[in-house]
N, C-alpha and C positions, 0 to 999 in steps of 0.2 A: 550957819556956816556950811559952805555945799564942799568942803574940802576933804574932809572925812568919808563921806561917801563915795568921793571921786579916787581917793586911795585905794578904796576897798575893792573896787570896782576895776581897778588898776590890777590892784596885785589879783583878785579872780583872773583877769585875762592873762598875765604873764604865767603864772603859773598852773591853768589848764593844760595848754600843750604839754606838760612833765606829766601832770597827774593822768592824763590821756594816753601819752608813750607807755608807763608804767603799767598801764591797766592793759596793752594791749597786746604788752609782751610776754611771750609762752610762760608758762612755769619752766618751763626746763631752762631757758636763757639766763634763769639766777642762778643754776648749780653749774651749767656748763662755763669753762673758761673761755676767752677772748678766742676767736679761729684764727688759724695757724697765719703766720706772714706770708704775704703772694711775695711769691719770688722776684725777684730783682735782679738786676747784673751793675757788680761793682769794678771799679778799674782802680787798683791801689799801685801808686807812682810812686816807686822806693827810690831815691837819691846818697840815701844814708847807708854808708857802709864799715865796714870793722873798726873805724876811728869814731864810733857813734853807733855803740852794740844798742844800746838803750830802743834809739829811737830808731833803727835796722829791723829790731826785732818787733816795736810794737806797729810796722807795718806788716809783717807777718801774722802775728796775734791778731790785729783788724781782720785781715783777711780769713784766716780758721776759725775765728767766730761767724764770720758773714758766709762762710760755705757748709758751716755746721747748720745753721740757718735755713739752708735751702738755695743761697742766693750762687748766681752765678757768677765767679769773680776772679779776674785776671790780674798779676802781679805782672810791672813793668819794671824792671831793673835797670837803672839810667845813673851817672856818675859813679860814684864811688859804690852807689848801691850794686855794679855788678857782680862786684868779688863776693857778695853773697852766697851765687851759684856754685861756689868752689865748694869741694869737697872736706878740705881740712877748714872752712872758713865755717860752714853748716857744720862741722861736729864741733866746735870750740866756742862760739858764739856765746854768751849768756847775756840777754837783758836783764836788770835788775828791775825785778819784780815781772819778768815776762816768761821766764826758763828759758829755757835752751833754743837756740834757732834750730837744730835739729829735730825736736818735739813737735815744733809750729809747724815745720818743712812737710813732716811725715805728713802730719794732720791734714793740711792744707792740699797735699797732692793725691793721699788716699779719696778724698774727697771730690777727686776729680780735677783740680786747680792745676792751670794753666801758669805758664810764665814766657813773659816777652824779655829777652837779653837787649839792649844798645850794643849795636854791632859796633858804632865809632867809640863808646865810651869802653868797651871790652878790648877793642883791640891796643888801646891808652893804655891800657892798667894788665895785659897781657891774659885777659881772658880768653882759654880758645873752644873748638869744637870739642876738644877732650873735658871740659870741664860741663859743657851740656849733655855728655853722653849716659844712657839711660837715665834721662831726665825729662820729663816734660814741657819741655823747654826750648827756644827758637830763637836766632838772629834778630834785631829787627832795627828798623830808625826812625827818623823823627816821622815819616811819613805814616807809618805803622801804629805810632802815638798815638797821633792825632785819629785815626780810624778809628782805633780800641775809644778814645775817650770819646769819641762822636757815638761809637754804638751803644757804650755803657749809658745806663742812667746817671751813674753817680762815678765822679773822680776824688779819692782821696792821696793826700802825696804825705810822704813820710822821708 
């Protein structure tokens, strides 16, 4: 019966290429970890605001993990998500299991993070230029949007 050898012969070829990678790779490749993540740029689309602290805040969390990261990542604040940018709204906020929108905010902006405001959805819900002020932060609309998420790699919406 030629099937047994035709096995053996099988798994030799399948599994050279491993035993060959393995053989070929430095000794130091075992002890060193994985190299660091190539940068990215992310666009987080926040819609969720103070009636939906929860999921408000784990777009900000997304984003201070992905700028802790390395990556470069813009916050779009649209609907309800714009009263985010307020001042008594950032210090009172608490996601449950996320901490403080204040905490995220710090992190997120120390870090270099950007934010796009909806000038039509701010001007709705009485957001003004006072509420951008010493903030890294800017006007902006649907045209603006759609720019940020063309240039970003990756769009998450929250």
């Amino acid at each position: 019966d030629m099937r047994a050898p035709r096995a053996l012969i099988l798994a030799a070829l399948l599994l050279t290429p491993v035993a060959t990678a393995r053989a070929q790779r430095p000794a130091s490749a075992a002890s060193n970890p994985a190299p660091a993540v190539t940068p990215r740029s992310l666009l987080i689309h926040i819609t969720a605001g103070p009636n939906d602290p929860t999921r408000a805040a784990l777009g900000f969390n997304v984003a201070k993990a992905a700028i802790d990261e390395g990556h470069r990542v813009t916050i779009f604040l649209a609907g309800d998500g714009v009263q985010l940018i307020r001042d008594g709204v950032l210090a009172s906020l608490v996601g449950l299991g996320t901490g403080t929108l204040k905490e995220l905010y710090d992190g997120f902006v120390a870090k270099g993070g950007r934010l796009v405001v909806s000038g039509g959805s701010a001007k709705a819900r009485g957001v003004t230029e006072a509420d951008l002020a010493g903030k890294p932060a800017e006007f902006g609309g649907p045209p603006q949007l759609v720019k940020l998420a063309l240039e970003h790699e990756r769009v998450i919406t929250y």
